[in-house]
C-alpha angles and dihedrals in degrees: 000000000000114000124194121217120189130202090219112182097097102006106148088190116056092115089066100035075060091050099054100038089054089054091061104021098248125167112241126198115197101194117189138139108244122033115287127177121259134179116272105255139125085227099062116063117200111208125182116196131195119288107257137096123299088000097130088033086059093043092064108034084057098051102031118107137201108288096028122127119224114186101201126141087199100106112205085048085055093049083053098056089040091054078048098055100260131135108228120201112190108219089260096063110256127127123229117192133151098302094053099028087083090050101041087047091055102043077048095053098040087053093056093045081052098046087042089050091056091256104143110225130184123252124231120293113271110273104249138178099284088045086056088048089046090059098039082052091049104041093055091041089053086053117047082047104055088045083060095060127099121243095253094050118115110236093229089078089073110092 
């Protein structure tokens, strides 16, 4: 059975992560470190770990399976899921797997070593409407086709 976990601290898209899950009667799991609202359901979980760095992060990597989805835009979390067998979908819609999780890392990594050394970058651009439809789009594709899939099939064939 797919789970959904989401890194929930600063997750723009958790309406729709609800959506999806109730049309086809996932669990979801909506980690964060301080209470947050969720929907009433039996199917979405809220859990609040303690406050610290890379609590939730942890919380996740230790508990996610092959075939669940973890919508995160923290990187190395997503890295860990992936080593795990998850599929990871960043908020904006884009899907980072084994092919993207080493380039995504690095870029990661250069823009801290330029932030640490004084070098003023630019953030993300802001998350806007057609970023939110992106991710709706991509959520229910990665779905349906990982619900396709046999039991024996590597998740790393989904695309």
């Amino acid at each position: 059975m797919i789970r959904i976990f989401i890194d929930s601290d600063a997750c723009p898209v958790k309406d729709e992560v609800y959506r999806v899950a109730g049309r086809y009667s996932l669990h979801v799991y909506v980690v964060s470190n301080r209470m947050i609202a969720v929907p009433p359901s039996p199917l979405i979980e809220r859990v609040v770990v303690e406050a610290g760095a890379d609590v939730a992060d942890d919380w996740i990597a230790e508990r996610v399976q092959d075939r669940d989805i973890v919508i995160t835009s923290d990187i190395p979390l997503a890295a860990r899921c992936i080593e795990k067998g998850a599929l990871v979908l960043e908020p904006k819609g884009r899907r980072l797997d084994s092919d993207a999780i080493g380039m995504a890392l690095a870029t990661r990594n250069l823009m801290t070593d330029l932030r640490a050394a004084g070098v003023i970058t630019s953030g993300s651009s802001a998350f806007g409407k057609a970023d939110r439809s992106r991710f709706l789009s991509e959520l229910d594709t990665l779905v349906v086709k990982t619900r396709k899939l046999p039991p024996h099939k590597p998740t790393q064939i989904i695309r």
